[in-house]
LUMPA-248622 format. One record per residue (C-alpha): x, y, z; residue in three letters; residue number from 1. Coordinates in Angstrom, 2 decimals. Layout:
<lodos>
<lodo px="X" py="Y" pz="Z" r="ALA" k="NUM"/>
...
</lodos>
This chain:
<lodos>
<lodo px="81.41" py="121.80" pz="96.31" r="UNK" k="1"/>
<lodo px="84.06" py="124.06" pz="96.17" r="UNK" k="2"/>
<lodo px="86.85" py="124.38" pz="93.21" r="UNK" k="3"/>
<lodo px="89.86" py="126.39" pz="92.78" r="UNK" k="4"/>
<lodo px="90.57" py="128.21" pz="89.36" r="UNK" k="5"/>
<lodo px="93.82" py="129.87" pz="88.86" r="UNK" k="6"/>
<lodo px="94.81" py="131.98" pz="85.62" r="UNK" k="7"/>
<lodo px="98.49" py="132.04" pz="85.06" r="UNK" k="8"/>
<lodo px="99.95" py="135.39" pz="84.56" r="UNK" k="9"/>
<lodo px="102.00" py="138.16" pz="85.44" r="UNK" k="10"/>
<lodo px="100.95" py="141.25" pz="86.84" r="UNK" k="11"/>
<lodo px="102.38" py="145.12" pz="85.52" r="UNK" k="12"/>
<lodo px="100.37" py="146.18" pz="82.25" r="UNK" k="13"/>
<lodo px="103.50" py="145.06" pz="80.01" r="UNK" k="14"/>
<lodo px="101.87" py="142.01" pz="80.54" r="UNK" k="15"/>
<lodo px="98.49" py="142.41" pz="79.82" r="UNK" k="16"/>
<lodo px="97.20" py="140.58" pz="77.49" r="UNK" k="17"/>
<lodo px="100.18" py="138.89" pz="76.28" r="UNK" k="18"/>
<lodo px="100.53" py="135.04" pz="75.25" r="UNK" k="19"/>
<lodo px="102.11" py="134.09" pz="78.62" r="UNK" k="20"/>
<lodo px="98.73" py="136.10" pz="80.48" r="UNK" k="21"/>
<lodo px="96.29" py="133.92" pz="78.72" r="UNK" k="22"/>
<lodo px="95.46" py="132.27" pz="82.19" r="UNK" k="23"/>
<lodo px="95.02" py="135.62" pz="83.54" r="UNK" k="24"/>
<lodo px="92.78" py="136.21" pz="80.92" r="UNK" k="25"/>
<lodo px="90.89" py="133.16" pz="81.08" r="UNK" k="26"/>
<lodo px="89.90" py="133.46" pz="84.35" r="UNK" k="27"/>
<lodo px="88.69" py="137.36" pz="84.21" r="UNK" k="28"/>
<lodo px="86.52" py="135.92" pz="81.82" r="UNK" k="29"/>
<lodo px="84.71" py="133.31" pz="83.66" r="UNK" k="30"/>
<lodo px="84.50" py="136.10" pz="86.53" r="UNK" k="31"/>
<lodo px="83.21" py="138.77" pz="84.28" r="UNK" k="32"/>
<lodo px="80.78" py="136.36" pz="82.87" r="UNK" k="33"/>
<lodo px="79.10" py="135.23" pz="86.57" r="UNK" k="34"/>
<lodo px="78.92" py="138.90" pz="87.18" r="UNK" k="35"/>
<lodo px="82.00" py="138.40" pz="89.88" r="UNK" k="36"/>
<lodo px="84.68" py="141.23" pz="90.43" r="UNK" k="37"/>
<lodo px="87.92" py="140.99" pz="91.78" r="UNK" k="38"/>
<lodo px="90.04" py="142.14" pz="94.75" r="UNK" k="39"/>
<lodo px="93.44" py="142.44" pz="96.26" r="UNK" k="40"/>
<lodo px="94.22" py="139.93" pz="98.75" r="UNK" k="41"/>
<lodo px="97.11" py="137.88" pz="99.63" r="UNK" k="42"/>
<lodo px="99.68" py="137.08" pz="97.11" r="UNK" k="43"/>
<lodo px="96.69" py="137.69" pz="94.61" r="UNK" k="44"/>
<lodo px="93.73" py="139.07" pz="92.50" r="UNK" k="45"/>
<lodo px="90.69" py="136.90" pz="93.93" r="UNK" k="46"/>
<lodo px="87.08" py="136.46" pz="93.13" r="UNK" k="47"/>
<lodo px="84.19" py="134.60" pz="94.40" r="UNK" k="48"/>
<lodo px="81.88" py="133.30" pz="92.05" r="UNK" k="49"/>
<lodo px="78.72" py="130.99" pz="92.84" r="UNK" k="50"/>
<lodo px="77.25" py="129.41" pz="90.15" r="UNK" k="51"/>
<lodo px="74.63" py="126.34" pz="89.72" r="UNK" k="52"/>
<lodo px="75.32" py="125.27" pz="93.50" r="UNK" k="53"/>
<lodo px="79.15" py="125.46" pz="93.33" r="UNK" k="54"/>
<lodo px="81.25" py="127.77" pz="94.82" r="UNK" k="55"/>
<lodo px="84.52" py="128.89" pz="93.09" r="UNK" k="56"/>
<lodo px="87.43" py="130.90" pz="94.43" r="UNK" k="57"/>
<lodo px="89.03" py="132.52" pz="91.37" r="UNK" k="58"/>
<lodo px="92.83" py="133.31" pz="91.63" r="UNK" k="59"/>
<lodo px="95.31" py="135.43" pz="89.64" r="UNK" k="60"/>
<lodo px="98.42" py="135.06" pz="91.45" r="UNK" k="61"/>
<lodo px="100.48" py="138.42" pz="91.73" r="UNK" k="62"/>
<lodo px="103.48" py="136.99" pz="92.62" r="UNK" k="63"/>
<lodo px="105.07" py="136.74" pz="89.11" r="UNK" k="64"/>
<lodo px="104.70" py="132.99" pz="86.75" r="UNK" k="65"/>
<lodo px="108.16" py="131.95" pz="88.66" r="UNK" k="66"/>
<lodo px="106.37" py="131.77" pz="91.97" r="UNK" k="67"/>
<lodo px="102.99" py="130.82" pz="91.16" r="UNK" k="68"/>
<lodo px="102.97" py="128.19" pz="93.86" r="UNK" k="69"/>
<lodo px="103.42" py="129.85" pz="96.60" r="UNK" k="70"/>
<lodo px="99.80" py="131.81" pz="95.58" r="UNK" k="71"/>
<lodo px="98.51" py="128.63" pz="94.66" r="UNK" k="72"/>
<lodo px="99.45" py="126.70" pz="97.81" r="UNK" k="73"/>
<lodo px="98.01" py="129.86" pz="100.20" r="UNK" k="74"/>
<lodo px="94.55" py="129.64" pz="98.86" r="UNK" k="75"/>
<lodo px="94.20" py="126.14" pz="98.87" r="UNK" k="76"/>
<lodo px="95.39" py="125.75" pz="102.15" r="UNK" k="77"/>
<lodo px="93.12" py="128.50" pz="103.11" r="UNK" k="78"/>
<lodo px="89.68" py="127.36" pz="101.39" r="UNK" k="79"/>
<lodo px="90.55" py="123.60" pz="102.36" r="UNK" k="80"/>
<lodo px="90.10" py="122.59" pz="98.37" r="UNK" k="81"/>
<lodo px="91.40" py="119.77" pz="97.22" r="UNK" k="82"/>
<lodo px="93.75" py="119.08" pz="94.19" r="UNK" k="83"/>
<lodo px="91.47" py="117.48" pz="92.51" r="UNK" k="84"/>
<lodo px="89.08" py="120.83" pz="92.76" r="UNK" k="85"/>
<lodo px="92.01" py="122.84" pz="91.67" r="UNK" k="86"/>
<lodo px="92.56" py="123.74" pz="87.83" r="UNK" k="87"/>
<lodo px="95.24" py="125.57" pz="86.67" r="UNK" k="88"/>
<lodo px="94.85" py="127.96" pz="83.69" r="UNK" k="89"/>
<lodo px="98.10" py="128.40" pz="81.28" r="UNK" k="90"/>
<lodo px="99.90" py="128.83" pz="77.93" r="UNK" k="91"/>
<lodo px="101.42" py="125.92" pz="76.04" r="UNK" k="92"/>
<lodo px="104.07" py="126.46" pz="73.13" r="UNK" k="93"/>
<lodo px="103.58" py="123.03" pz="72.14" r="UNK" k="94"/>
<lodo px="99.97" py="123.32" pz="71.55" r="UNK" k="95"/>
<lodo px="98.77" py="125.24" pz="67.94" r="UNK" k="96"/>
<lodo px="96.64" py="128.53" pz="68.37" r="UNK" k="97"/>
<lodo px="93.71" py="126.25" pz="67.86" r="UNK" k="98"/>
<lodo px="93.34" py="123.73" pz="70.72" r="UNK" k="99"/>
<lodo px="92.87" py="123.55" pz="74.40" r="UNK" k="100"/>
<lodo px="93.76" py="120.49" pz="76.13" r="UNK" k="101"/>
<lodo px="92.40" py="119.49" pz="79.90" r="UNK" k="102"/>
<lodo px="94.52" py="116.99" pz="81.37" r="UNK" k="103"/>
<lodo px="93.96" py="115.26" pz="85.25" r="UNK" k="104"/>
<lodo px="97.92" py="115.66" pz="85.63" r="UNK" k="105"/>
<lodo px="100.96" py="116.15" pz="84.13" r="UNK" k="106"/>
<lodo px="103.95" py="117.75" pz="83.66" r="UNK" k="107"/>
<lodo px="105.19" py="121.60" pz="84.11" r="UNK" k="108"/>
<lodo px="106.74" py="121.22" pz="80.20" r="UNK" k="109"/>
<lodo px="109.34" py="123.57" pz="80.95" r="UNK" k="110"/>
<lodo px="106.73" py="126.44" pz="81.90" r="UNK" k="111"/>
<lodo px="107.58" py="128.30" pz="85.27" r="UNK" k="112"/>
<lodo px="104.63" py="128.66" pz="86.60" r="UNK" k="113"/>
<lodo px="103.53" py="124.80" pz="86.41" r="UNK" k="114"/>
<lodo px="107.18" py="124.36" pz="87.72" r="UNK" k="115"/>
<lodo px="106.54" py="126.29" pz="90.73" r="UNK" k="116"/>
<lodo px="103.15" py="124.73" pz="91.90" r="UNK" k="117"/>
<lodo px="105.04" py="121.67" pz="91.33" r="UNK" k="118"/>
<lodo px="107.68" py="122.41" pz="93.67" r="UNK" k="119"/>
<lodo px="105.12" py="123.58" pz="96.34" r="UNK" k="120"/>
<lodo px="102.64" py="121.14" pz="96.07" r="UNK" k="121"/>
<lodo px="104.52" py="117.90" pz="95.53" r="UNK" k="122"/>
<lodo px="102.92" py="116.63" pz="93.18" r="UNK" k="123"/>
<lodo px="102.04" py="116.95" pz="89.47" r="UNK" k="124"/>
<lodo px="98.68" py="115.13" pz="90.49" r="UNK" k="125"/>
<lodo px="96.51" py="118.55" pz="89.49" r="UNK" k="126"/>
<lodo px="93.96" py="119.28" pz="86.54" r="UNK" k="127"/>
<lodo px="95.66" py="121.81" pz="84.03" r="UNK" k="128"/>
<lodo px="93.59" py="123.78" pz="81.21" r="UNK" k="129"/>
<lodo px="96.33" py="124.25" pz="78.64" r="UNK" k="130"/>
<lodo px="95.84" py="127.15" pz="76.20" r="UNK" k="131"/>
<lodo px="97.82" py="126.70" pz="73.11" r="UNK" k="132"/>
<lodo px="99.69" py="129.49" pz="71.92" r="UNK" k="133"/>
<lodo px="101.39" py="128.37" pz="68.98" r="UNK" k="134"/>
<lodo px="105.51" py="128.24" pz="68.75" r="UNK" k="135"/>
<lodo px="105.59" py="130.47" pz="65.38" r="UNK" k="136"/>
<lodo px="108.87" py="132.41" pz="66.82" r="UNK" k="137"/>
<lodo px="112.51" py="132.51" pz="65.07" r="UNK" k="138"/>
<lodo px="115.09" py="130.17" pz="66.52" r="UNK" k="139"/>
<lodo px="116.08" py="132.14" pz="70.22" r="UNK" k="140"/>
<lodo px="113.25" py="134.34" pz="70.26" r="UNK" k="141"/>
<lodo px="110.73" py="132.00" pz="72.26" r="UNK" k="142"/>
<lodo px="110.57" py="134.73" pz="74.98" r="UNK" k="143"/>
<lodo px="109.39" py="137.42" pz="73.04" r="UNK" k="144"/>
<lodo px="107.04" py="135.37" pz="71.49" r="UNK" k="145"/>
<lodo px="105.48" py="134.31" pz="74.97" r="UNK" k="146"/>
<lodo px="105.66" py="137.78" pz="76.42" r="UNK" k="147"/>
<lodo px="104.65" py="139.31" pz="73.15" r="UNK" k="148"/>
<lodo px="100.85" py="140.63" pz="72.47" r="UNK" k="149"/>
<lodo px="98.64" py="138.60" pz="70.07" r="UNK" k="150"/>
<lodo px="99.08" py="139.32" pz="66.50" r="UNK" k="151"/>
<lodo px="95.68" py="140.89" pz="64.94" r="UNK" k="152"/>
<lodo px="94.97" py="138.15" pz="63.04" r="UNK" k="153"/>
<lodo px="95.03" py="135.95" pz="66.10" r="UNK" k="154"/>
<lodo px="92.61" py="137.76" pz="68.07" r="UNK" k="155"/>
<lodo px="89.06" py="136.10" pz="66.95" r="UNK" k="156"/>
<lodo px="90.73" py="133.33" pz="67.19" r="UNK" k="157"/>
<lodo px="92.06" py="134.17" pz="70.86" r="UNK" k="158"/>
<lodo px="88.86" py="135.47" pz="71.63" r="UNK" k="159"/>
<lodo px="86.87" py="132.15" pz="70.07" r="UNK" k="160"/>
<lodo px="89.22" py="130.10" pz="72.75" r="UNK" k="161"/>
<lodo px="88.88" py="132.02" pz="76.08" r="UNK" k="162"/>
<lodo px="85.04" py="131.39" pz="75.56" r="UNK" k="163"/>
<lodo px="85.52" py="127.51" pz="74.93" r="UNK" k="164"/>
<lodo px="87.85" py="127.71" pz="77.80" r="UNK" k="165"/>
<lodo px="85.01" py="129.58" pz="80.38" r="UNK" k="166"/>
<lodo px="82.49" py="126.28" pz="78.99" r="UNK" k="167"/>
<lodo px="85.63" py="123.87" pz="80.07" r="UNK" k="168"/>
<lodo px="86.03" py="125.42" pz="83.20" r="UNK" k="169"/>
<lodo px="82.17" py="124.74" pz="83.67" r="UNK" k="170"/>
<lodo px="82.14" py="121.94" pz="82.48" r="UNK" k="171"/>
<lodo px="85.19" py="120.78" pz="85.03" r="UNK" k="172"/>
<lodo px="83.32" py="121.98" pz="87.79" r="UNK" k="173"/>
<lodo px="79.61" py="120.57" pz="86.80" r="UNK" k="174"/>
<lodo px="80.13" py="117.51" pz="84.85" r="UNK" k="175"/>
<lodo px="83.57" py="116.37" pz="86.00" r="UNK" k="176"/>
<lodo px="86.81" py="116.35" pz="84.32" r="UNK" k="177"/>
<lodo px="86.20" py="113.23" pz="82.03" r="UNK" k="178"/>
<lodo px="82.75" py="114.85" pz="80.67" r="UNK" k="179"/>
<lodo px="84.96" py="117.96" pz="80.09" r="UNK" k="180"/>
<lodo px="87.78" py="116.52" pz="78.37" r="UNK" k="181"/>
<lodo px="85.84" py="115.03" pz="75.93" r="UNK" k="182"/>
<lodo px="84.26" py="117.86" pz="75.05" r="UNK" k="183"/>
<lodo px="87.61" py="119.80" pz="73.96" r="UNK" k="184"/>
<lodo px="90.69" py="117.87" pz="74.27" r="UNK" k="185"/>
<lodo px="90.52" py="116.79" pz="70.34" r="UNK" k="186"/>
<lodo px="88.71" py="119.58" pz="68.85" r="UNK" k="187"/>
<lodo px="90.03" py="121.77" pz="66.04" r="UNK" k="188"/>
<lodo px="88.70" py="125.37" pz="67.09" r="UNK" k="189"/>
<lodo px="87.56" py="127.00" pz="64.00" r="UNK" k="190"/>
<lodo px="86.29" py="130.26" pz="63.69" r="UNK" k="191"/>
</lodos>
């Protein structure tokens, strides 16, 4: 059984660790925690992890959020997964700082990235892993916000939430989605 994980990011360290490179960060993560490493290949950072008889191909596109698709599309052409195997790692505005939501499908919400593995695949028909960042910005300044670092006070939090997110990414892949989305999807994270 093979699955799919892509973080949604940007590459360039401006970006590091910003709210918009939560997928990115997500999925480093879940590497770094099966002892996995990553390397350049096409159209991204990749690493193969094997864990509890699964195999996962772990993706951080480095084409830029606007054409995460194309990235997306490449390596799931190329390791014959699924979209159901597939789960896409990414910021959400609309959620508060302290929930994750896993959804079978969906929309993009007006995020690029989701837009553009939209556009490639044809189909919204794809698990997402929805990190919510909050929308605590002034009127105008929602890309800032998004491409802005974590205030301090966030970070335990931020920190609390990529682990939770590594368990729902294990969960995804060993108990299936349902199992997983009850675990998280209407959970307060507290610190």
């Amino acid at each position: 059984m093979k699955f799919l994980i892509v973080g949604l990011g940007n590459v360039g360290n401006e970006y590091a660790h910003t709210r918009h490179n939560i997928g990115f960060d997500v999925v480093n993560a879940f590497v770094q925690k099966h002892g996995g490493a990553f390397r350049t290949d096409r159209l991204a950072y990749v690493a193969d992890i094997k864990w509890k008889g699964k195999s996962f191909v772990c993706v951080c596109p480095t084409t830029y959020m606007n054409l995460s698709g194309k990235a997306v599309k490449y390596w799931m052409d190329k390791e014959k997964i699924a979209p159901e195997r597939l789960l896409v790692v990414v910021d959400d505005l609309a959620l508060p700082l302290n929930k994750l939501r896993l959804r079978p499908a969906g929309s993009d919400a007006g995020h690029n990235g989701l837009k553009s593995i939209e556009e490639v695949l044809q189909t919204r028909e794809y698990p997402k892993l929805r990190f919510g960042i909050g929308n605590d910005y002034p009127k105008g300044m929602q890309s800032d916000f998004v491409l802005g670092k974590w205030r301090k006070e966030e970070e335990p939090m931020v920190a609390l939430k990529i682990s939770k997110a590594v368990e729902v990414i294990e969960a995804f892949a060993t108990q299936g989605i349902n199992t997983a989305m009850n675990l998280i999807n209407n959970q307060d994270i507290k610190l």
